[in-house]
N, C-alpha and C positions, 0 to 999 in steps of 0.2 A: 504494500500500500504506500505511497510515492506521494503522499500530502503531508502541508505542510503542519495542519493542525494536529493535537493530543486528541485521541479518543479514549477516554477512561469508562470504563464500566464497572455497576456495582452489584454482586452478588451473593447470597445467602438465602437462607429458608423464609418462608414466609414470615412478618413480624419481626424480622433481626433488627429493621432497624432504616434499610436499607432509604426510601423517600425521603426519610427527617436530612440523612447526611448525603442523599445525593445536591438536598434544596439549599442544605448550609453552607456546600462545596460552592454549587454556583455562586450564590451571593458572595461567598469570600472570592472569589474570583474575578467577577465583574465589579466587585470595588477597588481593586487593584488594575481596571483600565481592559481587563480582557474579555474578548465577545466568549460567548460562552455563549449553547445549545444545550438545556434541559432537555431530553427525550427519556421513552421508557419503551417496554417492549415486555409483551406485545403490544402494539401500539405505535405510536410518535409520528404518523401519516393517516390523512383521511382514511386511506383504505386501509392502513393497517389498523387504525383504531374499530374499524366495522368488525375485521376480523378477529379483535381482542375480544369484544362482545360475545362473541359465538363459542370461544373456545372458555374464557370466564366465567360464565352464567349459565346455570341450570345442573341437572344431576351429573355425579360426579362418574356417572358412565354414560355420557351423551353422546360422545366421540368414542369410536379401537383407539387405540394408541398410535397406530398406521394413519389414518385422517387426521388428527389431533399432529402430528409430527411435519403433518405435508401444512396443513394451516397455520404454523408455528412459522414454520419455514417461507413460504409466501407473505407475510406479514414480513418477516426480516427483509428480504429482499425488497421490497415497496419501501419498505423505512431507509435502508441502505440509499438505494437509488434520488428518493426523495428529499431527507432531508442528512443524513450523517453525511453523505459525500463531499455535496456541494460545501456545507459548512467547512468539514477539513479542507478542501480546495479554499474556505476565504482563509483556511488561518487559525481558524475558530477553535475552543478548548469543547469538546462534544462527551458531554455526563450521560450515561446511559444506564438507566436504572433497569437491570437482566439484561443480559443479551445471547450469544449460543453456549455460556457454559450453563446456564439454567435449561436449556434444551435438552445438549448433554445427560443431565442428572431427570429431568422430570420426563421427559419423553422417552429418553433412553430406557427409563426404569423396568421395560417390560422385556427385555432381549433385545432391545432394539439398537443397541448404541453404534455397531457397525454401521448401521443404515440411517443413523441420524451424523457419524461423523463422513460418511461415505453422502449424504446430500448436501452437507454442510458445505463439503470440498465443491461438489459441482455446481452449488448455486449464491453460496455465499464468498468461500474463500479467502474471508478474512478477519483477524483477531485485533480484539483493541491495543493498544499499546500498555495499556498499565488496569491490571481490574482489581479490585476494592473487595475482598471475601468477610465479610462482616458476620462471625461467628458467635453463637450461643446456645444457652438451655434449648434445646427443643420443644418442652413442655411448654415455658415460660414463653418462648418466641409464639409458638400456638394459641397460647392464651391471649399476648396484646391483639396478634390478625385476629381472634374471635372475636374482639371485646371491638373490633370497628364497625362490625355487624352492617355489611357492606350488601349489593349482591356479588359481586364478584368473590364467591367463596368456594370455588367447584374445586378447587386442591385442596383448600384447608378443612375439606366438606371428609378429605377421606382420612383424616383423625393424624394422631400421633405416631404411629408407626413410622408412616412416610416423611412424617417431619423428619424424625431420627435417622429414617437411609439416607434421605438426600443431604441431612448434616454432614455424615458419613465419606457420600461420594462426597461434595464440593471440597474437603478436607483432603481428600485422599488427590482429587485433579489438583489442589493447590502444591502437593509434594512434585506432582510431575511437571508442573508450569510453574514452580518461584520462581523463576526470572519475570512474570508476567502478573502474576498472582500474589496478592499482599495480604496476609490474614491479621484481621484487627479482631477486637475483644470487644466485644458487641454487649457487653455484660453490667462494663463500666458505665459513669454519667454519660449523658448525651455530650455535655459540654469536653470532656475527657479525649470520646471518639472523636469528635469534629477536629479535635488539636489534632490524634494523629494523624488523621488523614489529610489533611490539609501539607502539614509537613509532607507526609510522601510526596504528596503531588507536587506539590514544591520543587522537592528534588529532582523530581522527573524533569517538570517544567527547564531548570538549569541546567 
């Protein structure tokens, strides 16, 4: 990927944490003079936001895992094209709340993961520069996503088990990607996390 802009992404199980510090990141960023793109995923494109609806909402066996993985994936693609490109093409610092390592662990979860990193290759083909792994309780992270009593709740719909694998996995891909992958403690005060991750980004930024 040959732009000029950071593409940071941030990932963890539902409830880690993950909105509060993607929104403090920007703000700390765009007071310091730099454009910056808030996006999320699924989502961050007209179309891709139609498609977050569909895959978000309703029982938590609406979609095979095979459907559910193809509309994950199209959704990314419309948001790539749309709005993360062009931004790294002006420059721009592009916060992306999930992006394909939450595929990875969530869609993958069913035998799938050959054929979700084998789509990834053919229609995405590429990784942020720096992602944000914002780690905690499972239980605990389960309880703040309940307590927002949202409709978007079709994963948190399938209980606590799955919080605890996809902990799991995203823990275990952060061993194979630390050059790329930064695991923060999602445990501590909000104000605590915001310091460190601001400093990474920092770092990177220089």
């Amino acid at each position: 990927m040959n732009r000029r802009g950071l593409f940071v992404s941030f990932e963890g199980i539902d409830g880690s944490g993950k909105s509060t510090q993607t929104r403090a990141l920007a703000d700390y960023l765009e007071n310091t003079g730099r454009e910056v793109v808030l996006t999320r995923e699924p989502g961050g494109s007209p179309g891709a936001e139609e498609i977050r609806a569909l895959v978000l909402q309703g029982e938590p066996d609406r979609w095979s895992a095979e459907t559910e993985l193809l509309l994950f994936t199209a959704a990314r693609r419309d948001h790539l094209e749309r709005v993360i490109w062009p931004a790294l093409d002006r420059g721009a610092v592009v916060i992306c709340d999930r992006f394909a390592d939450s595929t990875r662990m969530y869609q993958g979860r069913s035998g799938l993961r050959r054929k979700v990193d084998a789509l990834h290759d053919l229609m995405i083909g590429v990784e942020p520069d720096l992602t944000i792994l914002i780690d905690m309780d499972a239980r605990e992270a389960l309880s703040r996503a309940k307590s927002r009593a949202t409709a978007e709740e079709r994963f948190e719909d399938f209980g606590l088990q799955l919080q605890e694998r996809m902990r799991t996995g995203f823990l275990a891909l952060a061993q194979v990607h630390g050059n790329r992958i930064r695991v923060v403690d999602g445990s501590r005060a909000t104000a605590t996390v915001t310091a460190e991750i601001r400093d990474i980004v920092e770092a990177r930024l220089a």
